[in-house]
C-alpha positions as CSV (number, residue, x, y, z in Angstrom):
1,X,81.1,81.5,103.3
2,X,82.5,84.0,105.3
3,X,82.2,87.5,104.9
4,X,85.1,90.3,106.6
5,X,84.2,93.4,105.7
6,X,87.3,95.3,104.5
7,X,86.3,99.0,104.8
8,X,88.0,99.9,108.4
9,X,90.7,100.3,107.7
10,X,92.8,103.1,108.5
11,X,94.4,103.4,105.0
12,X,91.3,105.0,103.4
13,X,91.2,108.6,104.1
14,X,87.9,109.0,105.6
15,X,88.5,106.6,108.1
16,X,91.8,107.7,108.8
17,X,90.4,111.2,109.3
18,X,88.0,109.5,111.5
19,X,90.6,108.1,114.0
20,X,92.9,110.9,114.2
21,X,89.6,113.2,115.5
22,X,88.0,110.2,117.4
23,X,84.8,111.1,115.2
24,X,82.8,107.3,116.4
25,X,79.7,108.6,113.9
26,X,82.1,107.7,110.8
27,X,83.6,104.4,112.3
28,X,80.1,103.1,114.0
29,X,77.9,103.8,110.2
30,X,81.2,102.0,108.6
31,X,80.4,99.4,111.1
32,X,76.7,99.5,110.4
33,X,76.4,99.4,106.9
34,X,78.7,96.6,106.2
35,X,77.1,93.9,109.1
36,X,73.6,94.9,107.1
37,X,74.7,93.7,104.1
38,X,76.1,90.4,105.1
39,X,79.5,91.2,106.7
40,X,79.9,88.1,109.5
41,X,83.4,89.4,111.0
42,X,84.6,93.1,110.3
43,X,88.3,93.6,109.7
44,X,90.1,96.1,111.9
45,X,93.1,98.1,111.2
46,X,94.4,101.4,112.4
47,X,96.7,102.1,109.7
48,X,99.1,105.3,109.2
49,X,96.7,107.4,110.6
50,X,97.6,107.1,114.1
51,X,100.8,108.2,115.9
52,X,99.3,105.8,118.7
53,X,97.6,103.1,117.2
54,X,97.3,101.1,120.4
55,X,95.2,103.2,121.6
56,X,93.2,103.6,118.6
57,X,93.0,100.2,118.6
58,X,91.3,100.2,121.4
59,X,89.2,103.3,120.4
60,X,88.0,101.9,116.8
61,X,87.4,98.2,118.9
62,X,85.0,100.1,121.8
63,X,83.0,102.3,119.2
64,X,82.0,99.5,117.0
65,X,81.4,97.3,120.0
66,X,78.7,100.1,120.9
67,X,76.3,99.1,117.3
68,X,77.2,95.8,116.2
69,X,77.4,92.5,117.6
70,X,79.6,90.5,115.8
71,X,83.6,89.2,116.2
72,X,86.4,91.6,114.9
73,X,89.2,90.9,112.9
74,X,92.3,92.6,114.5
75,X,95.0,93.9,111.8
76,X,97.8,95.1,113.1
77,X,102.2,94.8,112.1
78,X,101.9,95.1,116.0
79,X,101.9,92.6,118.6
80,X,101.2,95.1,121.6
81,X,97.9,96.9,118.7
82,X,96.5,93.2,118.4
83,X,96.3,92.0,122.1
84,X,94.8,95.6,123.3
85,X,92.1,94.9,120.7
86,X,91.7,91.3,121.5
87,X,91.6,92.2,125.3
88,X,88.1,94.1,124.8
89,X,86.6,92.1,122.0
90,X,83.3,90.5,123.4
91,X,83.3,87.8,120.7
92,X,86.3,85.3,119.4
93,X,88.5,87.7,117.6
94,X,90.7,86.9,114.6
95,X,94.3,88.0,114.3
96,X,95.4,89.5,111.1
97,X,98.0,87.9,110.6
98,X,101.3,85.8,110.9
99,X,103.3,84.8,108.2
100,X,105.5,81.5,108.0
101,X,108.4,83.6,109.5
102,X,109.2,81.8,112.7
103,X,109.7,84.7,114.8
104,X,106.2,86.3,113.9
105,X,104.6,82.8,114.8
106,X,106.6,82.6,117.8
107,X,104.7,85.8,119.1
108,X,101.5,85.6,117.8
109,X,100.5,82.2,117.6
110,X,100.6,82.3,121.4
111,X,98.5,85.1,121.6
112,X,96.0,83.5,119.5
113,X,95.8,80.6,122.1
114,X,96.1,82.6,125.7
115,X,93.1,84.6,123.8
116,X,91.2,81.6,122.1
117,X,91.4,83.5,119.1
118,X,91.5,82.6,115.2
119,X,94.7,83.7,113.5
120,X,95.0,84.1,109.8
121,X,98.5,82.7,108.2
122,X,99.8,84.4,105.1
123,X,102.0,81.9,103.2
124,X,105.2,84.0,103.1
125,X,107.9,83.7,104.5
126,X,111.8,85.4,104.5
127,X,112.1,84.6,100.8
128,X,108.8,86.1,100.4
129,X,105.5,84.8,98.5
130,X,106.1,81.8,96.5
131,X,105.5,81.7,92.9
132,X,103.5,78.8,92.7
133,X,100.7,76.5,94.9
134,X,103.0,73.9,95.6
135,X,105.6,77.1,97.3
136,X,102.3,78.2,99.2
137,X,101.6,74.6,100.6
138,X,105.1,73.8,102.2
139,X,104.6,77.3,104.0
140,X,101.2,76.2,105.1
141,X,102.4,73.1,106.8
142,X,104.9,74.6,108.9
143,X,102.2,77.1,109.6
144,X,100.0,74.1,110.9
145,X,102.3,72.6,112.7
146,X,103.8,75.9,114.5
147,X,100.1,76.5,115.4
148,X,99.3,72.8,116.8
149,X,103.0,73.0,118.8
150,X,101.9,76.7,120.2
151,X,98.3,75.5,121.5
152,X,96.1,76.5,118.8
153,X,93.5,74.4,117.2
154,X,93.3,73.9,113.8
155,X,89.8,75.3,113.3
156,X,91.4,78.6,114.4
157,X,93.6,78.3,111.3
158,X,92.6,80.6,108.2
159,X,95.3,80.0,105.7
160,X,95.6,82.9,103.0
161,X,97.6,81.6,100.1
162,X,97.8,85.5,99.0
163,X,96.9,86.5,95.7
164,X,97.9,89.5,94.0
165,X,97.0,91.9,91.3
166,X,96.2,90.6,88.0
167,X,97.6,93.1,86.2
168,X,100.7,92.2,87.8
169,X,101.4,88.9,87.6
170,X,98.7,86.9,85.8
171,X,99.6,83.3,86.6
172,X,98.9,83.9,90.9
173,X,95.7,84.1,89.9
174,X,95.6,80.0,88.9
175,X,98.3,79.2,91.3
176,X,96.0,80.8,93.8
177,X,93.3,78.3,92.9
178,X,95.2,75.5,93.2
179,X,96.6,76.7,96.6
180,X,93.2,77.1,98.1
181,X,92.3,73.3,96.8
182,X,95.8,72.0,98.4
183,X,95.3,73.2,101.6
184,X,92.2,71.2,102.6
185,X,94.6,67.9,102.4
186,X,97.2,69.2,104.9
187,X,95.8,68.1,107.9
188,X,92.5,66.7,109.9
189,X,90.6,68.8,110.1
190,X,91.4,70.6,107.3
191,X,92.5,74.5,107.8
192,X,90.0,77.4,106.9
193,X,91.0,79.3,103.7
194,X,90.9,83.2,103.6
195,X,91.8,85.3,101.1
196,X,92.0,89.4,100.8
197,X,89.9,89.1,97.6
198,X,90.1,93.1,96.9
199,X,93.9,92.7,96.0
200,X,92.8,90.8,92.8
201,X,92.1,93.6,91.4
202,X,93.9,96.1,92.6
203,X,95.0,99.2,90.1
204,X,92.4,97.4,87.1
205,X,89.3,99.0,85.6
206,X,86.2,96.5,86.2
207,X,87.7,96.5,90.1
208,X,83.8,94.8,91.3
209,X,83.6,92.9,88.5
210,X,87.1,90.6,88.6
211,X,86.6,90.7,92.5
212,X,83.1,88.6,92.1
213,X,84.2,86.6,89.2
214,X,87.2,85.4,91.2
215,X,85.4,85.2,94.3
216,X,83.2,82.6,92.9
217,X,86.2,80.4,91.2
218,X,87.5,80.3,94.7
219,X,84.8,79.3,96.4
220,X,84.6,76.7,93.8
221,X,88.1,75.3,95.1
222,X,87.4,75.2,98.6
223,X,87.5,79.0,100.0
224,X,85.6,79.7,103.5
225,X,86.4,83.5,104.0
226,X,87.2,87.0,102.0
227,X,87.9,90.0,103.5
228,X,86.0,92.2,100.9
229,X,83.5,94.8,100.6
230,X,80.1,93.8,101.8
231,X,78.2,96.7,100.5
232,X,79.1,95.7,96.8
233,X,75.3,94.1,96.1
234,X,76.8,92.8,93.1
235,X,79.5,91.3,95.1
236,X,77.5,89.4,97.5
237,X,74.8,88.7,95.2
238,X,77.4,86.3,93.2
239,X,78.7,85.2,96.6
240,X,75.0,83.9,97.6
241,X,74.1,82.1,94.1
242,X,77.8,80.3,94.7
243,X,76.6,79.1,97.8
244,X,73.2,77.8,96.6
245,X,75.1,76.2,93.0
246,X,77.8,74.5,95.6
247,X,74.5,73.2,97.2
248,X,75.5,75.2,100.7
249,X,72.4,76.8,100.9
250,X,69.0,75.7,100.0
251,X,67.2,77.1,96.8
252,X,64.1,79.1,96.7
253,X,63.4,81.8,93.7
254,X,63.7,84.5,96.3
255,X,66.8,83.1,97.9
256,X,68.7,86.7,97.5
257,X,66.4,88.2,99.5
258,X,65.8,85.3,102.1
259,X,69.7,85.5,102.7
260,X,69.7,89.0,103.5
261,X,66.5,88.6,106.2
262,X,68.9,85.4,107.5
Protein backbone atom coordinates (compact mmCIF):
# COMPACT_ATOMS: atom_id res chain seq x y z
CA UNK A 1 0.00 0.00 0.00
CA UNK A 2 0.94 3.30 -0.74
CA UNK A 3 0.99 5.98 1.55
CA UNK A 4 0.80 10.20 0.15
CA UNK A 5 0.83 12.14 2.88
CA UNK A 6 -1.86 14.83 2.54
CA UNK A 7 -0.83 17.61 4.97
CA UNK A 8 1.12 20.15 2.38
CA UNK A 9 -1.06 21.55 1.24
CA UNK A 10 -1.47 25.06 0.98
CA UNK A 11 -5.17 25.09 1.90
CA UNK A 12 -4.56 24.57 5.65
CA UNK A 13 -3.72 27.79 7.23
CA UNK A 14 -0.42 27.02 8.85
CA UNK A 15 1.04 25.90 5.80
CA UNK A 16 -0.32 28.58 3.85
CA UNK A 17 1.14 31.04 6.39
CA UNK A 18 4.18 29.06 5.88
CA UNK A 19 4.48 29.76 2.04
CA UNK A 20 3.53 33.28 1.89
CA UNK A 21 6.65 34.07 4.71
CA UNK A 22 8.92 31.34 3.12
CA UNK A 23 9.21 29.96 6.81
CA UNK A 24 11.08 26.24 5.48
CA UNK A 25 10.99 25.22 9.58
CA UNK A 26 7.04 24.69 9.21
CA UNK A 27 7.15 23.04 5.59
CA UNK A 28 10.51 20.74 6.30
CA UNK A 29 8.86 19.31 10.16
CA UNK A 30 5.49 18.84 7.89
CA UNK A 31 7.81 16.92 5.73
CA UNK A 32 9.44 15.16 8.54
CA UNK A 33 6.78 13.94 10.58
CA UNK A 34 4.72 12.44 7.97
CA UNK A 35 7.82 10.24 6.09
CA UNK A 36 8.41 8.95 9.96
CA UNK A 37 5.19 7.65 10.19
CA UNK A 38 4.96 5.68 6.98
CA UNK A 39 4.30 8.39 4.35
CA UNK A 40 6.03 6.73 0.90
CA UNK A 41 5.28 9.89 -1.54
CA UNK A 42 4.22 13.30 0.05
CA UNK A 43 1.58 15.32 -1.77
CA UNK A 44 2.43 18.88 -2.82
CA UNK A 45 0.19 21.72 -3.40
CA UNK A 46 0.56 25.41 -3.10
CA UNK A 47 -2.89 26.31 -2.80
CA UNK A 48 -4.52 29.99 -2.47
CA UNK A 49 -1.88 30.98 -0.47
CA UNK A 50 0.37 32.17 -3.10
CA UNK A 51 0.00 35.13 -5.61
CA UNK A 52 2.99 33.10 -7.41
CA UNK A 53 2.59 29.60 -6.88
CA UNK A 54 5.24 28.72 -9.42
CA UNK A 55 7.59 29.86 -7.62
CA UNK A 56 6.35 28.49 -4.48
CA UNK A 57 6.27 25.45 -6.13
CA UNK A 58 9.52 25.45 -6.50
CA UNK A 59 10.21 26.92 -2.98
CA UNK A 60 7.96 24.13 -0.99
CA UNK A 61 9.78 21.32 -3.63
CA UNK A 62 13.60 22.58 -2.62
CA UNK A 63 12.87 22.83 1.18
CA UNK A 64 11.50 19.38 1.55
CA UNK A 65 14.11 18.13 -0.79
CA UNK A 66 16.67 19.45 1.96
CA UNK A 67 15.14 16.57 4.97
CA UNK A 68 13.51 13.87 3.22
CA UNK A 69 14.31 11.59 0.55
CA UNK A 70 11.42 10.33 -0.97
CA UNK A 71 9.25 11.18 -4.51
CA UNK A 72 6.73 14.19 -4.38
CA UNK A 73 3.41 14.30 -5.52
CA UNK A 74 2.94 17.60 -7.46
CA UNK A 75 -0.72 19.20 -7.15
CA UNK A 76 -1.32 21.82 -9.10
CA UNK A 77 -4.77 23.37 -11.59
CA UNK A 78 -1.42 24.53 -13.36
CA UNK A 79 0.52 23.13 -16.05
CA UNK A 80 3.45 25.74 -15.82
CA UNK A 81 3.27 24.96 -11.14
CA UNK A 82 3.59 21.09 -12.12
CA UNK A 83 6.58 21.02 -14.58
CA UNK A 84 8.66 23.72 -12.32
CA UNK A 85 8.17 21.14 -9.51
CA UNK A 86 8.84 18.14 -11.59
CA UNK A 87 12.02 19.92 -13.03
CA UNK A 88 13.75 19.75 -9.50
CA UNK A 89 12.34 16.62 -8.10
CA UNK A 90 15.27 14.18 -7.47
CA UNK A 91 13.00 11.13 -7.48
CA UNK A 92 10.00 10.06 -10.11
CA UNK A 93 7.40 12.60 -9.26
CA UNK A 94 3.64 12.11 -9.61
CA UNK A 95 1.31 14.60 -11.23
CA UNK A 96 -1.79 15.44 -9.39
CA UNK A 97 -3.94 15.17 -11.70
CA UNK A 98 -5.79 14.96 -15.15
CA UNK A 99 -9.17 14.31 -15.54
CA UNK A 100 -10.84 12.43 -18.61
CA UNK A 101 -11.23 16.04 -20.25
CA UNK A 102 -9.31 15.72 -23.41
CA UNK A 103 -7.72 18.98 -23.31
CA UNK A 104 -6.21 18.50 -19.67
CA UNK A 105 -4.78 15.09 -20.99
CA UNK A 106 -3.62 16.64 -24.00
CA UNK A 107 -1.25 18.77 -21.76
CA UNK A 108 -0.39 16.78 -19.06
CA UNK A 109 -0.12 13.37 -20.11
CA UNK A 110 2.84 14.61 -22.16
CA UNK A 111 4.43 16.06 -19.41
CA UNK A 112 4.13 12.95 -17.44
CA UNK A 113 6.18 11.10 -20.24
CA UNK A 114 8.97 14.03 -21.31
CA UNK A 115 9.42 13.74 -17.28
CA UNK A 116 9.01 9.89 -16.70
CA UNK A 117 6.54 10.81 -14.20
CA UNK A 118 3.41 9.00 -12.65
CA UNK A 119 0.17 10.90 -13.27
CA UNK A 120 -2.98 10.39 -11.34
CA UNK A 121 -6.47 10.30 -13.51
CA UNK A 122 -9.52 11.52 -11.81
CA UNK A 123 -12.57 9.84 -13.53
CA UNK A 124 -14.46 13.05 -14.49
CA UNK A 125 -14.93 14.48 -17.23
CA UNK A 126 -17.15 17.69 -18.79
CA UNK A 127 -20.34 16.13 -17.44
CA UNK A 128 -18.58 15.76 -14.34
CA UNK A 129 -18.26 12.65 -11.77
CA UNK A 130 -20.36 9.84 -12.75
CA UNK A 131 -22.84 8.44 -10.45
CA UNK A 132 -22.04 5.07 -10.54
CA UNK A 133 -18.72 2.41 -11.13
CA UNK A 134 -19.77 1.51 -14.37
CA UNK A 135 -19.70 5.86 -15.32
CA UNK A 136 -16.12 5.74 -13.58
CA UNK A 137 -14.85 2.78 -15.72
CA UNK A 138 -15.70 4.20 -19.38
CA UNK A 139 -13.74 7.41 -18.08
CA UNK A 140 -10.91 5.24 -17.04
CA UNK A 141 -10.47 3.64 -20.41
CA UNK A 142 -10.26 6.64 -22.37
CA UNK A 143 -7.89 7.70 -19.64
CA UNK A 144 -5.74 4.46 -20.50
CA UNK A 145 -5.72 4.78 -23.71
CA UNK A 146 -5.02 8.74 -24.00
CA UNK A 147 -1.99 7.83 -21.69
CA UNK A 148 -0.63 4.75 -23.89
CA UNK A 149 -1.23 7.14 -27.30
CA UNK A 150 0.78 10.12 -25.28
CA UNK A 151 3.87 7.80 -24.24
CA UNK A 152 3.11 6.95 -20.83
CA UNK A 153 3.21 3.52 -19.43
CA UNK A 154 0.62 2.07 -17.79
CA UNK A 155 2.40 1.52 -14.41
CA UNK A 156 2.57 5.30 -14.33
CA UNK A 157 -1.30 5.22 -14.30
CA UNK A 158 -3.03 5.85 -10.79
CA UNK A 159 -6.70 5.89 -11.54
CA UNK A 160 -8.82 7.68 -8.68
CA UNK A 161 -12.37 6.78 -9.13
CA UNK A 162 -13.20 9.88 -6.59
CA UNK A 163 -15.15 9.39 -3.72
CA UNK A 164 -17.00 11.89 -1.90
CA UNK A 165 -18.42 12.79 1.36
CA UNK A 166 -20.74 10.41 3.02
CA UNK A 167 -22.80 12.64 4.33
CA UNK A 168 -23.42 13.82 0.97
CA UNK A 169 -24.21 11.16 -1.09
CA UNK A 170 -24.17 7.84 0.55
CA UNK A 171 -24.26 5.44 -2.38
CA UNK A 172 -20.44 6.75 -3.86
CA UNK A 173 -19.32 5.17 -1.16
CA UNK A 174 -20.24 1.39 -2.67
CA UNK A 175 -20.03 2.65 -6.16
CA UNK A 176 -16.55 3.63 -5.22
CA UNK A 177 -15.78 0.05 -4.24
CA UNK A 178 -16.93 -1.43 -7.13
CA UNK A 179 -14.90 1.20 -9.28
CA UNK A 180 -11.66 0.43 -7.60
CA UNK A 181 -12.43 -3.61 -8.36
CA UNK A 182 -13.35 -2.65 -12.14
CA UNK A 183 -10.38 -0.96 -12.88
CA UNK A 184 -7.84 -3.86 -12.47
CA UNK A 185 -9.67 -5.56 -15.66
CA UNK A 186 -9.15 -2.60 -18.07
CA UNK A 187 -5.92 -3.31 -19.31
CA UNK A 188 -2.51 -5.49 -18.94
CA UNK A 189 -1.02 -4.52 -16.71
CA UNK A 190 -3.64 -3.44 -14.76
CA UNK A 191 -3.65 0.53 -13.74
CA UNK A 192 -2.65 1.55 -10.03
CA UNK A 193 -5.74 2.80 -7.95
CA UNK A 194 -5.53 5.98 -5.79
CA UNK A 195 -7.94 7.54 -3.89
CA UNK A 196 -8.07 10.98 -1.70
CA UNK A 197 -9.31 8.85 1.25
CA UNK A 198 -9.76 12.17 3.55
CA UNK A 199 -12.78 13.32 1.37
CA UNK A 200 -14.79 10.37 2.77
CA UNK A 201 -15.32 11.96 5.43
CA UNK A 202 -15.30 15.28 5.01
CA UNK A 203 -17.74 17.68 7.23
CA UNK A 204 -18.67 14.15 9.61
CA UNK A 205 -17.92 13.71 13.27
CA UNK A 206 -15.72 10.26 13.68
CA UNK A 207 -13.57 12.04 10.57
CA UNK A 208 -10.40 9.17 11.64
CA UNK A 209 -12.60 6.66 12.28
CA UNK A 210 -14.75 6.38 8.60
CA UNK A 211 -11.33 7.28 6.97
CA UNK A 212 -9.76 3.85 8.38
CA UNK A 213 -12.81 1.88 8.11
CA UNK A 214 -13.10 2.75 4.49
CA UNK A 215 -9.53 2.60 3.84
CA UNK A 216 -9.50 -0.99 4.72
CA UNK A 217 -12.80 -1.88 2.46
CA UNK A 218 -10.78 -0.45 -0.25
CA UNK A 219 -7.93 -2.03 0.03
CA UNK A 220 -10.01 -5.02 0.14
CA UNK A 221 -11.19 -4.28 -3.58
CA UNK A 222 -7.93 -3.77 -5.06
CA UNK A 223 -6.58 -0.12 -3.84
CA UNK A 224 -2.63 0.57 -4.12
CA UNK A 225 -2.45 4.29 -2.84
CA UNK A 226 -4.37 7.08 -0.51
CA UNK A 227 -3.39 10.33 -0.08
CA UNK A 228 -4.14 10.60 3.64
CA UNK A 229 -2.80 11.57 6.86
CA UNK A 230 0.20 9.53 7.91
CA UNK A 231 0.41 10.78 11.40
CA UNK A 232 -3.12 9.27 12.23
CA UNK A 233 -1.51 5.97 14.28
CA UNK A 234 -4.89 4.83 14.21
CA UNK A 235 -5.02 5.33 10.59
CA UNK A 236 -1.99 3.46 9.63
CA UNK A 237 -2.28 0.97 12.19
CA UNK A 238 -5.54 -0.42 10.29
CA UNK A 239 -3.73 0.22 7.04
CA UNK A 240 -0.72 -2.37 8.28
CA UNK A 241 -3.15 -5.24 9.82
CA UNK A 242 -4.96 -4.93 6.06
CA UNK A 243 -1.86 -5.60 4.56
CA UNK A 244 -0.90 -8.57 6.78
CA UNK A 245 -5.03 -10.03 6.60
CA UNK A 246 -4.66 -9.54 2.52
CA UNK A 247 -1.44 -11.71 3.09
CA UNK A 248 0.87 -8.58 1.70
CA UNK A 249 2.96 -8.61 4.41
CA UNK A 250 4.23 -11.36 6.53
CA UNK A 251 2.84 -11.83 10.18
CA UNK A 252 4.79 -11.64 13.38
CA UNK A 253 2.90 -10.55 16.87
CA UNK A 254 5.00 -7.33 16.73
CA UNK A 255 4.33 -6.71 13.08
CA UNK A 256 3.11 -2.91 13.97
CA UNK A 257 6.15 -2.13 15.19
CA UNK A 258 8.40 -4.08 12.64
CA UNK A 259 6.65 -1.97 9.89
CA UNK A 260 7.44 1.16 11.25
CA UNK A 261 11.48 0.11 11.78
CA UNK A 262 10.88 -1.13 7.76
Amino acid sequence: MIVIGERINGMYRKVGKAIQKRNKEVIQQLAREQVEAGAHILDVNTGPASANPLAAMEWLVTSIQEVVNVPLCLDSTKSDVIEAGLRLCKQKGVINSTTGQKEKMDVLLPIAAKYGASIIGLTMDEKGIPRDALGRSEIAVSIIAAAMDKGVPIENVYLDPLILPVNVTQITSVEVLKAIHDFKTLSDPPPKTVLGLSNVSQGTPNRSLINRTYLVMAMAMGLDAAIMDSTDRELMDAMISAEILLNKSIYCDSYLDAYRRR
